[in-house]
Jmol script that loads the backbone (N, CA, C; Angstrom):
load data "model"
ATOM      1  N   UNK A   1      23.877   4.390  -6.291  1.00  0.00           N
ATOM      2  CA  UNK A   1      22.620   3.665  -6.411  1.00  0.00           C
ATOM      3  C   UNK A   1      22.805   2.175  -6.142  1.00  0.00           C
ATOM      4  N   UNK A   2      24.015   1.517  -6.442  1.00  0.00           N
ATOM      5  CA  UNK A   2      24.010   0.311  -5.898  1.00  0.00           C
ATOM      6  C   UNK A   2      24.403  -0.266  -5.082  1.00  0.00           C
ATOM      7  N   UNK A   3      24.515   0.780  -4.137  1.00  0.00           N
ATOM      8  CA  UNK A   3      24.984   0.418  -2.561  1.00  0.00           C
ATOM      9  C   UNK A   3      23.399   0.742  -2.068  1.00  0.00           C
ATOM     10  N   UNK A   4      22.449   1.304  -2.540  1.00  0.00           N
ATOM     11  CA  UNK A   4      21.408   0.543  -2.145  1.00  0.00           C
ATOM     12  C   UNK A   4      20.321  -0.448  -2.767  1.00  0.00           C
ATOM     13  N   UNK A   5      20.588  -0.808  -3.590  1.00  0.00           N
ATOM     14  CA  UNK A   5      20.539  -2.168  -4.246  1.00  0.00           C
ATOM     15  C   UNK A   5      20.720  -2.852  -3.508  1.00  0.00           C
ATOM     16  N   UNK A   6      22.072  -2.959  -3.229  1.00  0.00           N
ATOM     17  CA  UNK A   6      22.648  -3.974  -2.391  1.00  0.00           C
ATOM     18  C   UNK A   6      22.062  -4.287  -1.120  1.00  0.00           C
ATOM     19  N   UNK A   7      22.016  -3.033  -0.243  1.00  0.00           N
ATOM     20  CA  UNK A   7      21.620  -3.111   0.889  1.00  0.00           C
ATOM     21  C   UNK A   7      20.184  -3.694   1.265  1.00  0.00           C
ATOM     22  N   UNK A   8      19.435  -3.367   0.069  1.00  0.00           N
ATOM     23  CA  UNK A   8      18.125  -3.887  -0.342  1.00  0.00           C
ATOM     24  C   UNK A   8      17.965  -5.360  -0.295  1.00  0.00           C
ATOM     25  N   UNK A   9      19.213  -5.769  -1.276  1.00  0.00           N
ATOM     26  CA  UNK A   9      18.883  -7.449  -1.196  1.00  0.00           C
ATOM     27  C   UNK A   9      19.557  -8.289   0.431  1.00  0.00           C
ATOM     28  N   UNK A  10      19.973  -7.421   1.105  1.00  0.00           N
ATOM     29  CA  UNK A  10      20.366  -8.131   2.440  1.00  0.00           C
ATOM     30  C   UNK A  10      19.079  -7.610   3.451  1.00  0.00           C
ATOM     31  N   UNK A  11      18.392  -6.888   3.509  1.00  0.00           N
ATOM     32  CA  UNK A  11      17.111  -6.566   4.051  1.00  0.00           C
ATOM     33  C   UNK A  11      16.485  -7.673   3.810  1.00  0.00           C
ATOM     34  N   UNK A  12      16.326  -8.205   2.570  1.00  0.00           N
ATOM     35  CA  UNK A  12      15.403  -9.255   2.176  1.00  0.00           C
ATOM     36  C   UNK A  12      15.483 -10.538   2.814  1.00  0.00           C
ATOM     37  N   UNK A  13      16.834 -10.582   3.522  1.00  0.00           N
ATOM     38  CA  UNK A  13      17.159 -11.771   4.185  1.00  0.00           C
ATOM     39  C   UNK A  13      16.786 -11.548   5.350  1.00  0.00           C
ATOM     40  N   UNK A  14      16.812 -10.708   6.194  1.00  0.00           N
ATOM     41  CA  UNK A  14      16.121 -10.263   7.605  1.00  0.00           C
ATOM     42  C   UNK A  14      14.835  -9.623   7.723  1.00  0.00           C
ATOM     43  N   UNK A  15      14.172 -10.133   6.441  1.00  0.00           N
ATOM     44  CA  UNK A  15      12.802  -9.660   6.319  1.00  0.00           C
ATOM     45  C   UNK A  15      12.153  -8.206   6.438  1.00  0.00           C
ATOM     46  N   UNK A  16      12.980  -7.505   6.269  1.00  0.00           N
ATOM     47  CA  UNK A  16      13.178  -5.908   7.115  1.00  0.00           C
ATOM     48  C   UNK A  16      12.189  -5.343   5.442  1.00  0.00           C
ATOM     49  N   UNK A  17      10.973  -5.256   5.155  1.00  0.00           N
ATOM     50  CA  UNK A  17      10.320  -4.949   3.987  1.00  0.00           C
ATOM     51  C   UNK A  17      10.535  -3.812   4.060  1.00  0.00           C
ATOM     52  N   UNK A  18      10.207  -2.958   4.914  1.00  0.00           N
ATOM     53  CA  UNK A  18       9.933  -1.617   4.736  1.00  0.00           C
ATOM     54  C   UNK A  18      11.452  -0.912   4.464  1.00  0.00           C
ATOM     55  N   UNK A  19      11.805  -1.225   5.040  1.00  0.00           N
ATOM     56  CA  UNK A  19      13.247  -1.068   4.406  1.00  0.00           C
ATOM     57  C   UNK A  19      14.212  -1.154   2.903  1.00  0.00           C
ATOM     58  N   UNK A  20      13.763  -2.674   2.627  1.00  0.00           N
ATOM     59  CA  UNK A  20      13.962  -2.749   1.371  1.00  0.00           C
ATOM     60  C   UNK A  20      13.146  -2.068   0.829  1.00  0.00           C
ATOM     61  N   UNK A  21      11.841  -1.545   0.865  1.00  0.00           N
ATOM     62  CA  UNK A  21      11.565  -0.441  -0.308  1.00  0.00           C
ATOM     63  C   UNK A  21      12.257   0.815  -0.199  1.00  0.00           C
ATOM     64  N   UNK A  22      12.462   1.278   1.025  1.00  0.00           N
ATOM     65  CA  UNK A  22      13.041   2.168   1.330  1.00  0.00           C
ATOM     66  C   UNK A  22      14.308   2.446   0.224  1.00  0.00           C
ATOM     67  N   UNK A  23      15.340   1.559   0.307  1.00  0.00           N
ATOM     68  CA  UNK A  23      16.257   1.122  -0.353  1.00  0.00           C
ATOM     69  C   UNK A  23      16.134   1.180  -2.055  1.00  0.00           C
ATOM     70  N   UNK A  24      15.239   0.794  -2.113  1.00  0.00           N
ATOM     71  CA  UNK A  24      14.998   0.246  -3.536  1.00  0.00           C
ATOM     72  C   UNK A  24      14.453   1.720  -3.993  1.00  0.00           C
ATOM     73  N   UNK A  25      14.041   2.233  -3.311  1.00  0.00           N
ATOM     74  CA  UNK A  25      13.076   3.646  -3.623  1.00  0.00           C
ATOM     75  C   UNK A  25      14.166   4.820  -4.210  1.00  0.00           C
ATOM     76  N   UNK A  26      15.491   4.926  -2.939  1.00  0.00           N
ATOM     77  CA  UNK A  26      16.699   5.648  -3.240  1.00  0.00           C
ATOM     78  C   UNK A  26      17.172   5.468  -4.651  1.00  0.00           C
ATOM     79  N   UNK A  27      17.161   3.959  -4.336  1.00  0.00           N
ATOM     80  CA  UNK A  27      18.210   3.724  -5.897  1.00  0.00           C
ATOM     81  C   UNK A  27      17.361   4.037  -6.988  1.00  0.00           C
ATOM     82  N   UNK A  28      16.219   4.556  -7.248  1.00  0.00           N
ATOM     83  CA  UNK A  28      15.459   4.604  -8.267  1.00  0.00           C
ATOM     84  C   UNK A  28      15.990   6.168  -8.616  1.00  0.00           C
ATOM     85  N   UNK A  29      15.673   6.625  -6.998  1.00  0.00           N
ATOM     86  CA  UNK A  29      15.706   8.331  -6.858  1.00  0.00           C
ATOM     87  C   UNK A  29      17.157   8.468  -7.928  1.00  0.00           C
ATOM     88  N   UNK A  30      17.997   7.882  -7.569  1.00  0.00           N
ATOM     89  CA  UNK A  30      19.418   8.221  -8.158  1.00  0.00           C
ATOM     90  C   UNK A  30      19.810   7.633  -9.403  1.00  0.00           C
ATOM     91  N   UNK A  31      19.085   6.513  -9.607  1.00  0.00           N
ATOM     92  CA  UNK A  31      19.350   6.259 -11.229  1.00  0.00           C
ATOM     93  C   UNK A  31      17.984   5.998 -11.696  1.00  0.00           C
ATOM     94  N   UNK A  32      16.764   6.623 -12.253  1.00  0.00           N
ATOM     95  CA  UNK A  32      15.496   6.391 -12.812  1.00  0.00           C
ATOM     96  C   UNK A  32      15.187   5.155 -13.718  1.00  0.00           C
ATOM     97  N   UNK A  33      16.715   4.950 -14.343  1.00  0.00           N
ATOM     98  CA  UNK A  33      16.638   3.943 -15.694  1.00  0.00           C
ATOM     99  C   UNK A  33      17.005   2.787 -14.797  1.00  0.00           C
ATOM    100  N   UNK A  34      16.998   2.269 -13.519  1.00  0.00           N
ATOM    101  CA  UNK A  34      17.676   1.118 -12.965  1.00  0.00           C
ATOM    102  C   UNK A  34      16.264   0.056 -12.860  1.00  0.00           C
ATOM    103  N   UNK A  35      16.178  -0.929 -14.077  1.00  0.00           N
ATOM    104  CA  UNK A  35      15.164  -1.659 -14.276  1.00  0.00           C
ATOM    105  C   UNK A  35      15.145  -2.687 -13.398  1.00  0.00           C
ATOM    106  N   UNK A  36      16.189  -3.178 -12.663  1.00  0.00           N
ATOM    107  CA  UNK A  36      16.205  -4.423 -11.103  1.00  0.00           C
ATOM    108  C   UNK A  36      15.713  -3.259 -10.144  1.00  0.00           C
ATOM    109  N   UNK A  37      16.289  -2.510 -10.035  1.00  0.00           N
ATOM    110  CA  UNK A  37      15.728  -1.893  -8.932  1.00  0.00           C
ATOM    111  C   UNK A  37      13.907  -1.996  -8.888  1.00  0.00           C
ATOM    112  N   UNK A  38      12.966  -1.291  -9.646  1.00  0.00           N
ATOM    113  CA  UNK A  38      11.287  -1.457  -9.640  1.00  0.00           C
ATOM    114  C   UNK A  38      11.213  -2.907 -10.070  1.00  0.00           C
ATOM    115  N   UNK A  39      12.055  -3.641 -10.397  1.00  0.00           N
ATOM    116  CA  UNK A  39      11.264  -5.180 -10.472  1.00  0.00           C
ATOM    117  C   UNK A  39      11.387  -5.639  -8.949  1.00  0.00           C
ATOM    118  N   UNK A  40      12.472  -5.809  -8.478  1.00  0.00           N
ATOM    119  CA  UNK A  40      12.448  -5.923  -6.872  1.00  0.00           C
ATOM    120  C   UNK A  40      11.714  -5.367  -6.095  1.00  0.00           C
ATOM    121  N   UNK A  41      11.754  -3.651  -6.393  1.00  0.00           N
ATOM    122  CA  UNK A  41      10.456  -2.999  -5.359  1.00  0.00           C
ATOM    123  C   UNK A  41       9.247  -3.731  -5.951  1.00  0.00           C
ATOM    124  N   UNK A  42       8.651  -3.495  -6.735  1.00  0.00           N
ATOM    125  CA  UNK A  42       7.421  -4.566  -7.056  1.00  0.00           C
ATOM    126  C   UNK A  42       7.189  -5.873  -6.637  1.00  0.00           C
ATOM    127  N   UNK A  43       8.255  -6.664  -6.587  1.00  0.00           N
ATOM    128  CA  UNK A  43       8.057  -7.798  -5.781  1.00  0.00           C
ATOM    129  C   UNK A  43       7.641  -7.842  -4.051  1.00  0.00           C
ATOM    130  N   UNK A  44       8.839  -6.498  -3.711  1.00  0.00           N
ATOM    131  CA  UNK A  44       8.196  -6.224  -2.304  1.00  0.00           C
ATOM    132  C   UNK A  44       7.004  -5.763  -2.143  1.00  0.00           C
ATOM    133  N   UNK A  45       6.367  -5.338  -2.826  1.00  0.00           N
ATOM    134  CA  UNK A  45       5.292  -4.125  -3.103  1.00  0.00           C
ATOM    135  C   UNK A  45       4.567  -5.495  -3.022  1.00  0.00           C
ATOM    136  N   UNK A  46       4.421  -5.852  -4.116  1.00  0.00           N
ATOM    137  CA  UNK A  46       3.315  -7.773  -4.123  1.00  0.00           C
ATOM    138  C   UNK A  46       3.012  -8.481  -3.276  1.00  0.00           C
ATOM    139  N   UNK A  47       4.270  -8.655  -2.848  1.00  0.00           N
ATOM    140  CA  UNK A  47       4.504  -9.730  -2.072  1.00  0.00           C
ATOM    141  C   UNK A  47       4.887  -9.706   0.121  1.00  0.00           C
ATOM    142  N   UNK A  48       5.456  -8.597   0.075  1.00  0.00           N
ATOM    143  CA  UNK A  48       5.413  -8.702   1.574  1.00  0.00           C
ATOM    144  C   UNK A  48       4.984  -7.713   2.338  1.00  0.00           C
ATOM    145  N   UNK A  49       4.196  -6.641   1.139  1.00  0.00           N
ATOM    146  CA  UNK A  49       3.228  -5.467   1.631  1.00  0.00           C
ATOM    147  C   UNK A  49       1.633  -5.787   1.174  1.00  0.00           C
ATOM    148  N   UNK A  50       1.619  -6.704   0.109  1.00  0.00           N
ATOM    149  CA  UNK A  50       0.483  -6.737  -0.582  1.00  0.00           C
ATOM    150  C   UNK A  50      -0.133  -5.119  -0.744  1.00  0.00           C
ATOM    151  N   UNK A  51       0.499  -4.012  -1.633  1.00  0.00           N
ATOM    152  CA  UNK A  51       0.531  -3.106  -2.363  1.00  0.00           C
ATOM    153  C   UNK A  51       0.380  -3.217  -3.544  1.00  0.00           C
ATOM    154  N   UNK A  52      -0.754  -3.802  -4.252  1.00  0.00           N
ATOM    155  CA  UNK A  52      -0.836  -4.039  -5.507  1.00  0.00           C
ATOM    156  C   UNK A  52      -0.767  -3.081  -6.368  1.00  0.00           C
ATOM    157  N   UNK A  53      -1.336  -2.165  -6.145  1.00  0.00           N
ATOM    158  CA  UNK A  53      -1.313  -0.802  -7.125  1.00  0.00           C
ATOM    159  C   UNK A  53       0.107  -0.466  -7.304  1.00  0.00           C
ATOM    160  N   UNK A  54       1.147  -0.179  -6.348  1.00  0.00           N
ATOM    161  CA  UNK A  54       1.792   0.400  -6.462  1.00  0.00           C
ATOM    162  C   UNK A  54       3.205  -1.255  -7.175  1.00  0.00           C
ATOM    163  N   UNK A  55       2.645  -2.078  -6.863  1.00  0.00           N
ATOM    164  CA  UNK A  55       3.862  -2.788  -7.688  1.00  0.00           C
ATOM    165  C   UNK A  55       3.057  -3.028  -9.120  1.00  0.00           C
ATOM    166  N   UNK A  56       1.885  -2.871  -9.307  1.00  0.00           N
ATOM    167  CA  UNK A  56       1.504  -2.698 -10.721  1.00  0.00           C
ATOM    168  C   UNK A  56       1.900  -1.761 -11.689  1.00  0.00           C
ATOM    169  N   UNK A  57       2.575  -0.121 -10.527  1.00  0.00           N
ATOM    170  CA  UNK A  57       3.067   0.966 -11.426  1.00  0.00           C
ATOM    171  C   UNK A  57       4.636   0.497 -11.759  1.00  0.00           C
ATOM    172  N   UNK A  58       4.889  -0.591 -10.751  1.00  0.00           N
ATOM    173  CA  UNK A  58       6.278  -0.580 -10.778  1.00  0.00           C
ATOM    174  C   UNK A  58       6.727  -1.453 -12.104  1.00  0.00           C
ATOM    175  N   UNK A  59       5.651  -2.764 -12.188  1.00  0.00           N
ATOM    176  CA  UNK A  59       6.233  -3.180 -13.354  1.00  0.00           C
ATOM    177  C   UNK A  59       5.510  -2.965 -14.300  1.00  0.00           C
ATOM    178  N   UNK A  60       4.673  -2.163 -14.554  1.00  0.00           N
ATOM    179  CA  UNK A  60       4.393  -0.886 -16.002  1.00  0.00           C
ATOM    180  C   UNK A  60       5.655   0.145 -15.952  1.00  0.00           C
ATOM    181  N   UNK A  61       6.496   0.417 -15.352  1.00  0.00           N
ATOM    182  CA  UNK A  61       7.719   0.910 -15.674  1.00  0.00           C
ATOM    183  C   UNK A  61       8.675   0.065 -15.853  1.00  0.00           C
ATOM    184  N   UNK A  62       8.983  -1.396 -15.496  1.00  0.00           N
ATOM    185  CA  UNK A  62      10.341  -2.457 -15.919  1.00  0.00           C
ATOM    186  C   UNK A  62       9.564  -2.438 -17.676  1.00  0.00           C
ATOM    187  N   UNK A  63       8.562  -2.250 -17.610  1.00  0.00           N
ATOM    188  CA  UNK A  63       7.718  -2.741 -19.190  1.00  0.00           C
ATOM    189  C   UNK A  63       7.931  -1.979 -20.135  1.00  0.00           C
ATOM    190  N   UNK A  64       8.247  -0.571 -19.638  1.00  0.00           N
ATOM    191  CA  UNK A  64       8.181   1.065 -20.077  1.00  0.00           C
ATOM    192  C   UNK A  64      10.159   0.315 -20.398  1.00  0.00           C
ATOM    193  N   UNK A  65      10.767   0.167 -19.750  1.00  0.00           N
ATOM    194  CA  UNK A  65      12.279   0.023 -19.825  1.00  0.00           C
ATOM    195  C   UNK A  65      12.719  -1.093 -20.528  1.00  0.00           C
ATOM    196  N   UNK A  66      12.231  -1.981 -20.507  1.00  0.00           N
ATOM    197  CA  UNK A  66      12.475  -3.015 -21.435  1.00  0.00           C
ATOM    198  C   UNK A  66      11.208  -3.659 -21.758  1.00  0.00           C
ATOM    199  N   UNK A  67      10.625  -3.154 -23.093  1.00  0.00           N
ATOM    200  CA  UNK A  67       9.730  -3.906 -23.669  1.00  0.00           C
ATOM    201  C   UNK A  67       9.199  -5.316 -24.268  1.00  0.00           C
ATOM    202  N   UNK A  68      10.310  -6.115 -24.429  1.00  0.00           N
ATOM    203  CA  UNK A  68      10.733  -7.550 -24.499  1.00  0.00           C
ATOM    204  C   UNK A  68      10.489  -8.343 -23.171  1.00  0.00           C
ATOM    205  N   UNK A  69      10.313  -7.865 -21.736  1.00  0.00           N
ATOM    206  CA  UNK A  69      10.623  -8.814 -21.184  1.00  0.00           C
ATOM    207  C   UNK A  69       9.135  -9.227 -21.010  1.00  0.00           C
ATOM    208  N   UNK A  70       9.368 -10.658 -20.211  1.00  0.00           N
ATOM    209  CA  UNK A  70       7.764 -11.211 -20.101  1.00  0.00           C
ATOM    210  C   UNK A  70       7.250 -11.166 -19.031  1.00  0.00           C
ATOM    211  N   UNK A  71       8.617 -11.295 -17.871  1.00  0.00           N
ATOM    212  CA  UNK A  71       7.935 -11.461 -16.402  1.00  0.00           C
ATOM    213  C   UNK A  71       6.813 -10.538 -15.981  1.00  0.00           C
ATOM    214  N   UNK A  72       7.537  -9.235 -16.023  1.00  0.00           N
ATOM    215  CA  UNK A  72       5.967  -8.472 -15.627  1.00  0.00           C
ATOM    216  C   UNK A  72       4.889  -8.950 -16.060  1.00  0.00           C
ATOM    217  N   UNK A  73       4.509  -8.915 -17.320  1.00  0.00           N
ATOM    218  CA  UNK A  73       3.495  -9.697 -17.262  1.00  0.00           C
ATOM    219  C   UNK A  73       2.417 -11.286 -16.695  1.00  0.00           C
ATOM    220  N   UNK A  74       3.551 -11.595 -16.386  1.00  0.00           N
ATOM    221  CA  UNK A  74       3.173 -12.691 -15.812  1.00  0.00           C
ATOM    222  C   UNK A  74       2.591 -12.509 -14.122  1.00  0.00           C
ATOM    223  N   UNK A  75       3.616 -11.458 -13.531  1.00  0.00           N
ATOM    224  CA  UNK A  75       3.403 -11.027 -12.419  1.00  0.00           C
ATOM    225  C   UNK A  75       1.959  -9.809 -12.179  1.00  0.00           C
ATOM    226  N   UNK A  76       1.743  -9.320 -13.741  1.00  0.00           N
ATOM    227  CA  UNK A  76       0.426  -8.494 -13.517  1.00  0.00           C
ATOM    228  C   UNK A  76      -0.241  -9.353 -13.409  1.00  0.00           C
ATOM    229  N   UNK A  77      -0.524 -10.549 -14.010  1.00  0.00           N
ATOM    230  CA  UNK A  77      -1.694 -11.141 -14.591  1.00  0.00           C
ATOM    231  C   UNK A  77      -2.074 -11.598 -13.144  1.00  0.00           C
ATOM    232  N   UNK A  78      -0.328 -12.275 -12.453  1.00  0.00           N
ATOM    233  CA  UNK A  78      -0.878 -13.201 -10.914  1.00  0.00           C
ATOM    234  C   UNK A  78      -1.840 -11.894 -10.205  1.00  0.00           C
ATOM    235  N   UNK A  79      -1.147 -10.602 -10.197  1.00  0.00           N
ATOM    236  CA  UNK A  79      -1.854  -9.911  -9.357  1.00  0.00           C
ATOM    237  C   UNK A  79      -3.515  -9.343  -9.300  1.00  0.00           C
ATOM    238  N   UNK A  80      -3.695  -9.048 -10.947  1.00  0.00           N
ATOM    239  CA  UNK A  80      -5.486  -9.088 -11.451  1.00  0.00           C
ATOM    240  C   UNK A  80      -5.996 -10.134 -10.872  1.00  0.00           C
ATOM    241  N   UNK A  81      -5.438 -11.176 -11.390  1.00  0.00           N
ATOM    242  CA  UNK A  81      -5.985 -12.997 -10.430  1.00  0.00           C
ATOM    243  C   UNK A  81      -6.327 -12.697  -9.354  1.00  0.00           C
ATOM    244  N   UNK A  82      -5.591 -12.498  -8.651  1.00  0.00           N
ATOM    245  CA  UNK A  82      -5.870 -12.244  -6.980  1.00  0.00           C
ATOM    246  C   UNK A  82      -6.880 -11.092  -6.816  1.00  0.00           C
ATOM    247  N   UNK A  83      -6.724  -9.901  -7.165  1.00  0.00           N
ATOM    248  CA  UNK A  83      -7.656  -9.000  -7.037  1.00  0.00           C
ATOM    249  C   UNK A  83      -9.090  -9.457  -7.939  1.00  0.00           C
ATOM    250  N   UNK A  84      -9.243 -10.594  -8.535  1.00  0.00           N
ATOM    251  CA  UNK A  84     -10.449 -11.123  -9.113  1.00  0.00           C
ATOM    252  C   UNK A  84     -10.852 -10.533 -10.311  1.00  0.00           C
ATOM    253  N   UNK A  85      -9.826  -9.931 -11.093  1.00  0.00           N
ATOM    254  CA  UNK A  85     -10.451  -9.283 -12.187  1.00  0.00           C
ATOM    255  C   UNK A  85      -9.667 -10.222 -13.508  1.00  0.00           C
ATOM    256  N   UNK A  86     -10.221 -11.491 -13.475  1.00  0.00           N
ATOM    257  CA  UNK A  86      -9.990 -12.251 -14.857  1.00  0.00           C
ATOM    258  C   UNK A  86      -9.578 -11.723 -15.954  1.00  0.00           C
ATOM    259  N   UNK A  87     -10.242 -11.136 -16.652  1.00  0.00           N
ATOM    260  CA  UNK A  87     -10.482 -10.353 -17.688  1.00  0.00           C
ATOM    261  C   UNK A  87      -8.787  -9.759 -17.732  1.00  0.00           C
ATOM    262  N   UNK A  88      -8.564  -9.131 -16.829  1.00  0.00           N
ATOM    263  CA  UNK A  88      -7.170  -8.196 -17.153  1.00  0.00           C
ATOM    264  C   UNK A  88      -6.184  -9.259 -16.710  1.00  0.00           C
ATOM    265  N   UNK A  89      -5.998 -10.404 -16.442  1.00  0.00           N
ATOM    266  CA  UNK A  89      -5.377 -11.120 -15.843  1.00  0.00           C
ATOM    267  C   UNK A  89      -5.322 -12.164 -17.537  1.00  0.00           C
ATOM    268  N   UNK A  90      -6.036 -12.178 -18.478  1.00  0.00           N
ATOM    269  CA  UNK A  90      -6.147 -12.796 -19.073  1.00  0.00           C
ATOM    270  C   UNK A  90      -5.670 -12.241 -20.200  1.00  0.00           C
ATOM    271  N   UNK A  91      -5.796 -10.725 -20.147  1.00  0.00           N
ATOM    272  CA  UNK A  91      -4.989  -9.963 -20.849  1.00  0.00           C
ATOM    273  C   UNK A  91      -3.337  -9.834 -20.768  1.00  0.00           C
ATOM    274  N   UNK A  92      -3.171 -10.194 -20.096  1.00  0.00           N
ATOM    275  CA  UNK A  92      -1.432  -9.699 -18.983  1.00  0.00           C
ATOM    276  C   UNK A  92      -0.905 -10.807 -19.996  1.00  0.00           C
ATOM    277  N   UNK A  93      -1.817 -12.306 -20.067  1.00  0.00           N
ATOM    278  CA  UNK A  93      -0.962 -13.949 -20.026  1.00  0.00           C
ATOM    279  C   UNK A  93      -1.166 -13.522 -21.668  1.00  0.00           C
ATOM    280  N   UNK A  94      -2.129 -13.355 -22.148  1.00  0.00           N
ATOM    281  CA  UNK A  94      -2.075 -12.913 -23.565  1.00  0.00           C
ATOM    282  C   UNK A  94      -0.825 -12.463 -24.130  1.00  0.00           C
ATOM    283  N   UNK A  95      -0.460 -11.078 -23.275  1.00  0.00           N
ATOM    284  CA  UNK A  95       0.616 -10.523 -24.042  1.00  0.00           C
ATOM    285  C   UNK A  95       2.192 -10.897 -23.757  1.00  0.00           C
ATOM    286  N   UNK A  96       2.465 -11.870 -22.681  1.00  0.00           N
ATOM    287  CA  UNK A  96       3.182 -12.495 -22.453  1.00  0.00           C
ATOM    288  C   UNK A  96       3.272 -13.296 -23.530  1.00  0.00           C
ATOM    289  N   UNK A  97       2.196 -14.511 -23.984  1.00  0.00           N
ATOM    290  CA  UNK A  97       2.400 -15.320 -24.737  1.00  0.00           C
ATOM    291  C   UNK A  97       3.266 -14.748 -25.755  1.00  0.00           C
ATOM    292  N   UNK A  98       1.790 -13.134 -26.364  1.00  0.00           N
ATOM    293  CA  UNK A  98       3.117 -12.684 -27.769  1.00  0.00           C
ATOM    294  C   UNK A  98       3.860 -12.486 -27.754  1.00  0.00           C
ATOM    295  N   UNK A  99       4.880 -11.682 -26.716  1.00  0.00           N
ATOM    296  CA  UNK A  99       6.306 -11.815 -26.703  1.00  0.00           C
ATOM    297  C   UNK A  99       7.024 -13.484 -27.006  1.00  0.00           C
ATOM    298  N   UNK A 100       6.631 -13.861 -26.205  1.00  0.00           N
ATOM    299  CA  UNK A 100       7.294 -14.929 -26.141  1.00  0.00           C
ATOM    300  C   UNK A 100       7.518 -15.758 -27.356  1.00  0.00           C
ATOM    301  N   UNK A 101       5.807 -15.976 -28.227  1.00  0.00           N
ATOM    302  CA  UNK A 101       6.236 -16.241 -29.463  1.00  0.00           C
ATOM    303  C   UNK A 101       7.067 -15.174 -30.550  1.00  0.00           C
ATOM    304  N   UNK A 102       7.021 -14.457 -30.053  1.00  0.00           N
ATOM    305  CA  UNK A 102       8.083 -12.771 -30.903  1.00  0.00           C
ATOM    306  C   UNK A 102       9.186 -13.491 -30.666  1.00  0.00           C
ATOM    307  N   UNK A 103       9.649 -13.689 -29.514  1.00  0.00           N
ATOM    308  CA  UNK A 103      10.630 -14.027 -29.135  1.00  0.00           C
ATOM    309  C   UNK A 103      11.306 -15.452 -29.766  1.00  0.00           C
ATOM    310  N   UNK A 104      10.412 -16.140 -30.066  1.00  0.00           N
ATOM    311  CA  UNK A 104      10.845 -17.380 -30.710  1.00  0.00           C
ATOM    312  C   UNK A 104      11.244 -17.600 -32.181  1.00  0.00           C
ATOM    313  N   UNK A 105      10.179 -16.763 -32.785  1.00  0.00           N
ATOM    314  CA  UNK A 105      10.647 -16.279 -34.270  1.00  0.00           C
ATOM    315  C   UNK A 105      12.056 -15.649 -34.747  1.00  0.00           C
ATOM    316  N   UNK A 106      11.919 -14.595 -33.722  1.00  0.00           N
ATOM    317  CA  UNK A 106      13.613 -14.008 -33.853  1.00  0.00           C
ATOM    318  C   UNK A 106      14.635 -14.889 -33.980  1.00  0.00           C
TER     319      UNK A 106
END
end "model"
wireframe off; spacefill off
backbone 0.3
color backbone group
């Protein structure tokens, strides 16, 4: 699985998108629990396919795998933004915040 990881993040340098999901897709196939792997496909998914749905499933699964972290959220919220739906975008930064103050208390 992390020989296509790998191969994934050198795609990214020759802009080769479809590829890197490609890549990123395998390594999921072969290790399910590999939480870089769907944060990266999601970024490709966002960002150089504009596939929102499908990098929205991706980081509702980094979220599903590690419940602490914040980025996804931050990255749902940019993506509701863009698709114009405030409301859930306002929800995303919400629950970011609470981690974060969770996170500070600890």
């Amino acid at each position: 699985f992390e020989a296509f990881f790998n191969r994934a993040s050198c795609h990214s340098n020759g802009g080769a998108y479809k590829n890197i999901v490609e890549d990123l897709s395998k390594a999921i196939e072969l290790k399910p629990d590999y939480l870089p792997a769907y944060y990266e496909r999601a970024q490709a998914f966002q960002y150089q396919q504009k596939l929102f749905d499908k990098a929205l499933d991706d980081y509702a699964k980094v979220i599903e795998l590690d419940p602490g972290s914040t980025d996804p959220y931050y990255w749902r919220g940019q993506i509701f933004q863009k698709l114009g739906d405030t409301p859930r975008a306002v929800k995303e930064c919400n629950k970011l915040f609470s981690i974060m103050e969770k996170n500070l208390q600890s």
